[in-house]
C-alpha positions in Angstrom: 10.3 -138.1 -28.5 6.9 -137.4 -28.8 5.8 -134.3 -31.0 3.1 -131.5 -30.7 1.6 -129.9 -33.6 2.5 -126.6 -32.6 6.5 -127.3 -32.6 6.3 -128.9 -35.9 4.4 -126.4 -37.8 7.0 -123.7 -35.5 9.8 -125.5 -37.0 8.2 -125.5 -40.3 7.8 -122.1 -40.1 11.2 -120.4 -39.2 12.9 -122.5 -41.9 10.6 -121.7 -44.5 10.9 -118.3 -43.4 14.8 -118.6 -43.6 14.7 -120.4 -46.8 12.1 -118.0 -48.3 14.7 -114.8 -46.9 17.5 -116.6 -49.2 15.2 -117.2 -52.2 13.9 -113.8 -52.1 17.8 -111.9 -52.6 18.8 -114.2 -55.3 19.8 -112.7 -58.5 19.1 -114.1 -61.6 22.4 -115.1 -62.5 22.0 -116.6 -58.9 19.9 -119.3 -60.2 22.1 -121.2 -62.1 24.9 -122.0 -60.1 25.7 -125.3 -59.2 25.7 -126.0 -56.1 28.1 -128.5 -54.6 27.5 -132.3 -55.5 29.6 -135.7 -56.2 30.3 -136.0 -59.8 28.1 -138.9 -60.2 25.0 -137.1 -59.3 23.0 -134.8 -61.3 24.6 -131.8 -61.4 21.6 -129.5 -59.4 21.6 -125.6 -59.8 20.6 -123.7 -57.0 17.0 -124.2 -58.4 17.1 -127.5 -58.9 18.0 -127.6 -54.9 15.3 -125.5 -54.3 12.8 -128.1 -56.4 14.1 -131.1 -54.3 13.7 -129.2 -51.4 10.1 -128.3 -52.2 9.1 -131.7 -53.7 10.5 -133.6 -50.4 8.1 -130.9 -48.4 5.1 -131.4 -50.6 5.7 -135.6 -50.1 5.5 -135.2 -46.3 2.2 -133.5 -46.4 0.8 -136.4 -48.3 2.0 -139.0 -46.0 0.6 -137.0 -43.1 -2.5 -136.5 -44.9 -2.3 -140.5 -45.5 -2.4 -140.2 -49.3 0.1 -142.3 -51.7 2.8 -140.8 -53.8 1.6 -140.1 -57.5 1.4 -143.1 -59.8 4.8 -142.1 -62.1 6.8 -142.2 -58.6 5.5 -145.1 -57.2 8.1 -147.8 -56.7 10.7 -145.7 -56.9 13.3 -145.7 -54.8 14.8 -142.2 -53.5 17.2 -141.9 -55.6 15.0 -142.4 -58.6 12.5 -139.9 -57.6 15.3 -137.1 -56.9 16.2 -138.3 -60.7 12.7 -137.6 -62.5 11.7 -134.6 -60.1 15.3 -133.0 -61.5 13.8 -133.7 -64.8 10.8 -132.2 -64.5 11.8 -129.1 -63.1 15.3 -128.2 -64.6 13.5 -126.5 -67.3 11.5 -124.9 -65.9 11.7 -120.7 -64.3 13.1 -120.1 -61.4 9.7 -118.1 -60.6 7.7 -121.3 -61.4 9.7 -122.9 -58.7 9.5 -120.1 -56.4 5.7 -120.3 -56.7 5.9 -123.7 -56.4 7.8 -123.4 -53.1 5.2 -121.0 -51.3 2.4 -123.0 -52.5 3.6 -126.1 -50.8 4.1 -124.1 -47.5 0.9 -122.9 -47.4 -0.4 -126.6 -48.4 1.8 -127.9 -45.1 0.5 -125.1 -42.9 -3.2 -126.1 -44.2 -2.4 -130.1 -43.7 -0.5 -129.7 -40.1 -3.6 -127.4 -38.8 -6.2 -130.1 -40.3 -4.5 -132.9 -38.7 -5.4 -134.1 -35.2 -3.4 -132.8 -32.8 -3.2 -136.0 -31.0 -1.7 -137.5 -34.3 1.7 -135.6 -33.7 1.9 -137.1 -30.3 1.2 -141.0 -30.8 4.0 -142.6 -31.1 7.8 -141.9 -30.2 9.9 -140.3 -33.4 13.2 -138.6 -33.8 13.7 -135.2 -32.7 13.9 -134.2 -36.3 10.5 -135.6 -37.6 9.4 -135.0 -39.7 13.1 -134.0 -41.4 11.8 -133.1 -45.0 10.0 -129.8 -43.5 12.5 -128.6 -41.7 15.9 -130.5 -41.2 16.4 -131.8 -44.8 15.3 -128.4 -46.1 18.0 -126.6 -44.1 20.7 -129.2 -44.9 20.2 -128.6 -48.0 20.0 -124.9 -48.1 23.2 -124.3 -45.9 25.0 -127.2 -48.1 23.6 -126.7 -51.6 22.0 -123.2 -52.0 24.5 -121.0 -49.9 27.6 -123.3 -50.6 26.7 -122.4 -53.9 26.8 -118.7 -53.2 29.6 -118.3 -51.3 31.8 -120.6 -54.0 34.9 -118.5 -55.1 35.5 -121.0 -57.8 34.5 -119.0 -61.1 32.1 -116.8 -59.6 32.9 -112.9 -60.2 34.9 -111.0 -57.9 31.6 -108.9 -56.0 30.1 -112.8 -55.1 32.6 -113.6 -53.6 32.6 -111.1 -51.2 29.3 -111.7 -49.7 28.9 -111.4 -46.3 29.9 -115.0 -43.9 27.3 -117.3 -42.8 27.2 -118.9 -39.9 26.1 -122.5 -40.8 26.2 -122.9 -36.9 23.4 -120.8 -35.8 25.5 -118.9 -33.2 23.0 -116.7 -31.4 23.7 -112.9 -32.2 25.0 -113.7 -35.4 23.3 -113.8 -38.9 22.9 -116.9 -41.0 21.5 -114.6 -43.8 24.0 -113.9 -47.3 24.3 -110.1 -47.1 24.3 -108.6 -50.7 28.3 -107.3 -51.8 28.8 -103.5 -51.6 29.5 -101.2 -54.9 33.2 -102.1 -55.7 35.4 -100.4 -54.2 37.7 -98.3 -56.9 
């Protein structure tokens, strides 16, 4: 399939805007949950999700501007880099990765408008290229951040009654987490 830079920056757009949505309800508390994840993985909070996320989106926008990945990463297989970038930002605020996460949106939007439009269109490539800016990100929202969320298993009572996503994207419906009501005496 052959791309236009229109529908990738469109793409880039609504799930950054869905993304964004989620990030901007989160509580406090909300940041440190874990989200779901094999036992022999890092165990990632919702933040450090939302870091991977962002450093994946950040990467693409080198490659499309042609530039290299920074010297510590180089060599490094995935794996590894989703190692040391959980490293680097586990200490760190959530607000510092929040920032960090609209800064590298507006860097895509600036890098996708820069870049030739006949670039997007060379060459045949998946429907979901490039994945990290829109397809990776909502993987992992829907399968780390709201998982996370909606997880009965130690979270108090009013979490767990937050509103039902719809991972499917059922038109009419709302893949949004709707904040609990007061409790109900």
């Amino acid at each position: 399939m052959r791309h236009t830079r229109r529908e990738v920056m469109g793409r880039a757009r609504r799930e950054f805007a869905t993304l964004d949505r989620l990030v901007r309800r989160l509580r406090p508390a909300d940041w440190t949950w874990r989200v779901p994840r094999p036992p022999t993985r890092d165990p990632w909070t919702v933040k450090d999700a939302l870091a991977h996320i962002v450093y994946w989106k950040e990467h693409t926008a080198r490659v499309i501007r042609g530039e290299r990945r920074p010297p510590p990463l180089r060599g490094l297989d995935v794996n590894q880099i989703n190692r040391v970038i959980y490293l680097r930002w586990r200490r760190r605020s959530p607000g510092q990765v929040v920032e960090w996460h609209r800064r590298v949106h507006a860097d895509v939007l600036r890098t996708l408008a820069r870049t030739p439009h006949e670039w997007f269109g060379r060459r045949e490539r998946s429907p979901q290229w490039p994945a990290d800016l829109h397809g990776h990100s909502a993987a992992h929202r829907m399968r780390d951040i709201e998982a996370a969320l909606r997880s009965p298993g130690g979270r108090p009572a009013a979490a767990r009654e937050w509103g039902r996503l719809n991972l499917k994207g059922r038109p009419g419906r709302s893949n949004s987490i709707r904040r609990p009501s007061a409790p109900r005496k």
